[in-house]
C-alpha positions as CSV (number, residue, x, y, z in Angstrom):
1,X,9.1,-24.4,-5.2
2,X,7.2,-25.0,-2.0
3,X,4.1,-26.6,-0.9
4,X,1.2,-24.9,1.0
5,X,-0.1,-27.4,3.8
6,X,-4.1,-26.3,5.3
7,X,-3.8,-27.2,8.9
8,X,-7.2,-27.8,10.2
9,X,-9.0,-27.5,13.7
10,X,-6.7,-26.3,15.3
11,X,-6.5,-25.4,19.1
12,X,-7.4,-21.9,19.7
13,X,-4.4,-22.2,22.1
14,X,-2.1,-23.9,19.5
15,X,1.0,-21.1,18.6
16,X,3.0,-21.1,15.7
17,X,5.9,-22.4,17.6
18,X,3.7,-25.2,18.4
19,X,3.1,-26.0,14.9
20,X,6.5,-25.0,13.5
21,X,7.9,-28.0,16.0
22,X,5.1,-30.6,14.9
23,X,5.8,-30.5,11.2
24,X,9.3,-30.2,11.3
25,X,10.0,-33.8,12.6
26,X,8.9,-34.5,9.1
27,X,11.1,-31.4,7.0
28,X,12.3,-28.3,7.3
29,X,9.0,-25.7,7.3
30,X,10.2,-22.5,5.6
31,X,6.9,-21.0,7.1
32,X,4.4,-21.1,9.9
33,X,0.9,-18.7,9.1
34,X,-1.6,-18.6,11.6
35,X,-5.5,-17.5,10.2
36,X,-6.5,-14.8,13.1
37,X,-9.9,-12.9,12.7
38,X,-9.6,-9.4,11.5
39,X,-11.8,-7.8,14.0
40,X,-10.7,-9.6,17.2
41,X,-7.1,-10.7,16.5
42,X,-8.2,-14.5,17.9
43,X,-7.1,-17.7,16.4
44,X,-9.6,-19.0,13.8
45,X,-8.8,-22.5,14.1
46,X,-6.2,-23.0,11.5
47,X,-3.5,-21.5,9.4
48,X,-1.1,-22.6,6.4
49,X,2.5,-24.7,6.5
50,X,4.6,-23.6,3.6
51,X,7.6,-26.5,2.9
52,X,9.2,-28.9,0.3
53,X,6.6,-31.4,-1.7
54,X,8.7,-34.3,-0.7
55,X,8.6,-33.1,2.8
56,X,5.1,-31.4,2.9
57,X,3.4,-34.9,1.4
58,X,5.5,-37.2,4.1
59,X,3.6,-34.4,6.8
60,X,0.4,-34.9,5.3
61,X,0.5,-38.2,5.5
62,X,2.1,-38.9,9.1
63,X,-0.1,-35.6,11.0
64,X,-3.6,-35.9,9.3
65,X,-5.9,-37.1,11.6
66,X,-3.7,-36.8,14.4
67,X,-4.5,-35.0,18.0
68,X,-2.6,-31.9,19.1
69,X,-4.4,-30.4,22.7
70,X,-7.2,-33.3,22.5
71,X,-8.4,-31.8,18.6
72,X,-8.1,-34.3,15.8
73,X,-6.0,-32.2,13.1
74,X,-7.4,-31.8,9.4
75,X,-4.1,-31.3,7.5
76,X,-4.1,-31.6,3.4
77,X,-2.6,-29.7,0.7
78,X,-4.2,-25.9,0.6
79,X,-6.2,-24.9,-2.2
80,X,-6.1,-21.5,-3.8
81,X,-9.3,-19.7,-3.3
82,X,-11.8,-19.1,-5.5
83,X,-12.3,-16.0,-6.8
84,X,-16.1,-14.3,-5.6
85,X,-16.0,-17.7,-3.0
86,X,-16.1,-17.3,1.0
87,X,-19.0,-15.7,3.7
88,X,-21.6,-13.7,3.8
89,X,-21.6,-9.4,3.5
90,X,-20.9,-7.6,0.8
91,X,-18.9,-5.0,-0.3
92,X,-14.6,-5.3,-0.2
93,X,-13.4,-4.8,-4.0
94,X,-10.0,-5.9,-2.8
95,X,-8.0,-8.6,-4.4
96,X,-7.8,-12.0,-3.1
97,X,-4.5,-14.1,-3.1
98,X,-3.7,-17.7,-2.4
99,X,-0.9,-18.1,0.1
């Protein structure tokens, strides 16, 4: 079973490469997901870390709160989503998944 990891403000700059190599002085990360917008293709800011618990909770705990391209990382263990949660507009009757 693996463990989900939010990585928070993030540099728009920041690649997945980037982030693959940060967390995996701390485990080996089985996957690096970076959150673009739909309509643009840019870098929202953040994205997901999949890896072990024992590994994923020692990256918590040494990377939150640390600085990566002069941006204090928010880094925590990702919540699913809430079903009818998120933004504005209506419409969409697709189904949601947590990563």
């Amino acid at each position: 079973m693996m463990k989900s990891i939010y990585v928070g403000n993030l540099p728009f700059s920041a690649s997945e490469d980037e982030v693959r190599e940060l967390f995996s002085a701390h485990g080996d990360v089985k996957e690096v997901r970076m959150i673009t917008d739909r309509e643009t293709g840019r870098p929202r800011g953040f994205g997901f870390v999949r890896m072990d618990p024992a590994e994923a909770d020692a990256a918590i705990e040494a990377l939150n709160g640390t600085e990566l391209d002069g941006r204090t990382l928010r880094i925590n263990e990702a919540q699913d989503r809430k079903p009818g949660g998120g933004g504005g507009g209506g419409g969409g009757g697709g189904q949601r998944r947590s990563w």
